[in-house]
Residue frames relative to the residue before (quaternion, step in Angstrom):
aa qw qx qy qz dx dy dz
X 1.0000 0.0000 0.0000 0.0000 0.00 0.00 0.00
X 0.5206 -0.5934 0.5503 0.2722 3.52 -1.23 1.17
X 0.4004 -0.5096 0.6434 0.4074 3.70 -1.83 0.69
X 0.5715 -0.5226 0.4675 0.4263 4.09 -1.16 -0.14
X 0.4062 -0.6940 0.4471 0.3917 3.62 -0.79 0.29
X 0.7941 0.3361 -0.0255 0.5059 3.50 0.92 -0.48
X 0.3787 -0.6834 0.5924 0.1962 2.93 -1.48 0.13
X 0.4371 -0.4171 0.6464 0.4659 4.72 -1.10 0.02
X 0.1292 0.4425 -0.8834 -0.0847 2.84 -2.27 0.31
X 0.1508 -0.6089 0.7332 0.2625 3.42 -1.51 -0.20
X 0.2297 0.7904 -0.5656 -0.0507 3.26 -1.47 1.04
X 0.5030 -0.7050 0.3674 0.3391 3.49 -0.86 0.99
X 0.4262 -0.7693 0.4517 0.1499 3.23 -1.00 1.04
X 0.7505 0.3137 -0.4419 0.3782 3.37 0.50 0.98
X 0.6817 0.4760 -0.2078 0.5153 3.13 1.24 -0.01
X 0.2434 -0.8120 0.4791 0.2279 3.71 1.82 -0.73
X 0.4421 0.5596 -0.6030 0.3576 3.97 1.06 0.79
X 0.6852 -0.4244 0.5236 0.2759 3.59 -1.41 0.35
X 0.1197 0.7538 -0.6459 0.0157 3.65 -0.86 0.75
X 0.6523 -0.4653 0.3274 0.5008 3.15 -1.43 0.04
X 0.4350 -0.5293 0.5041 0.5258 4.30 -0.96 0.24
X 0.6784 0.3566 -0.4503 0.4580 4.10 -0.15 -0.58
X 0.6212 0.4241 -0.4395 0.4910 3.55 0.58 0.30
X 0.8080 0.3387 -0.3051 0.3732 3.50 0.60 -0.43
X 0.3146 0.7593 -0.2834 0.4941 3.11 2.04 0.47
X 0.6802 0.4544 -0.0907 0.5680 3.00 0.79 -1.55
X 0.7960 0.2878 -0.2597 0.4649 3.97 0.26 -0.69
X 0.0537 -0.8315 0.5348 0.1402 3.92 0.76 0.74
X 0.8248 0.3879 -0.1873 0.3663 3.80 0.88 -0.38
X 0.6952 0.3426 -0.3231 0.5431 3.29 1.38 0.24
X 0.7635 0.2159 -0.1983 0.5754 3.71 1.50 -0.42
X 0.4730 -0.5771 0.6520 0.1345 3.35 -1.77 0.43
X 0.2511 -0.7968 0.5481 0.0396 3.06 -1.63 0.29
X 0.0647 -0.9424 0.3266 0.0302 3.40 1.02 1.14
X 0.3426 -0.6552 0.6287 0.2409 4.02 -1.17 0.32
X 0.1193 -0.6317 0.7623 0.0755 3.94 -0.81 1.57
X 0.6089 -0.5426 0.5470 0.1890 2.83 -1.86 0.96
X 0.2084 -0.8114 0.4403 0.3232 3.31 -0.82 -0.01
X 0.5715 -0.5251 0.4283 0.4627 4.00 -0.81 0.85
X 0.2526 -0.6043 0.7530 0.0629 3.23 -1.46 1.15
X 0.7356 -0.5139 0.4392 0.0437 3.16 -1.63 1.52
């Protein structure tokens, strides 16, 4: 089994602050739901 490549963030999409992901779940038209990379070693 593969490690994931990423990590969730939730961010609102007009402003670009960090929310919770089940919040940015819930708001399909004002937030996103982005994949962070993860730091390589």
């Amino acid at each position: 089994m593969s490690k994931p490549k990423g990590y969730k963030i939730g961010r609102d999409a007009g402003s670009g602050q960090f929310i919770p992901v089940k919040e940015a779940q819930t708001r399909k038209s004002t937030a996103v739901v982005e994949v962070m990379p993860r730091k390589k070693k």
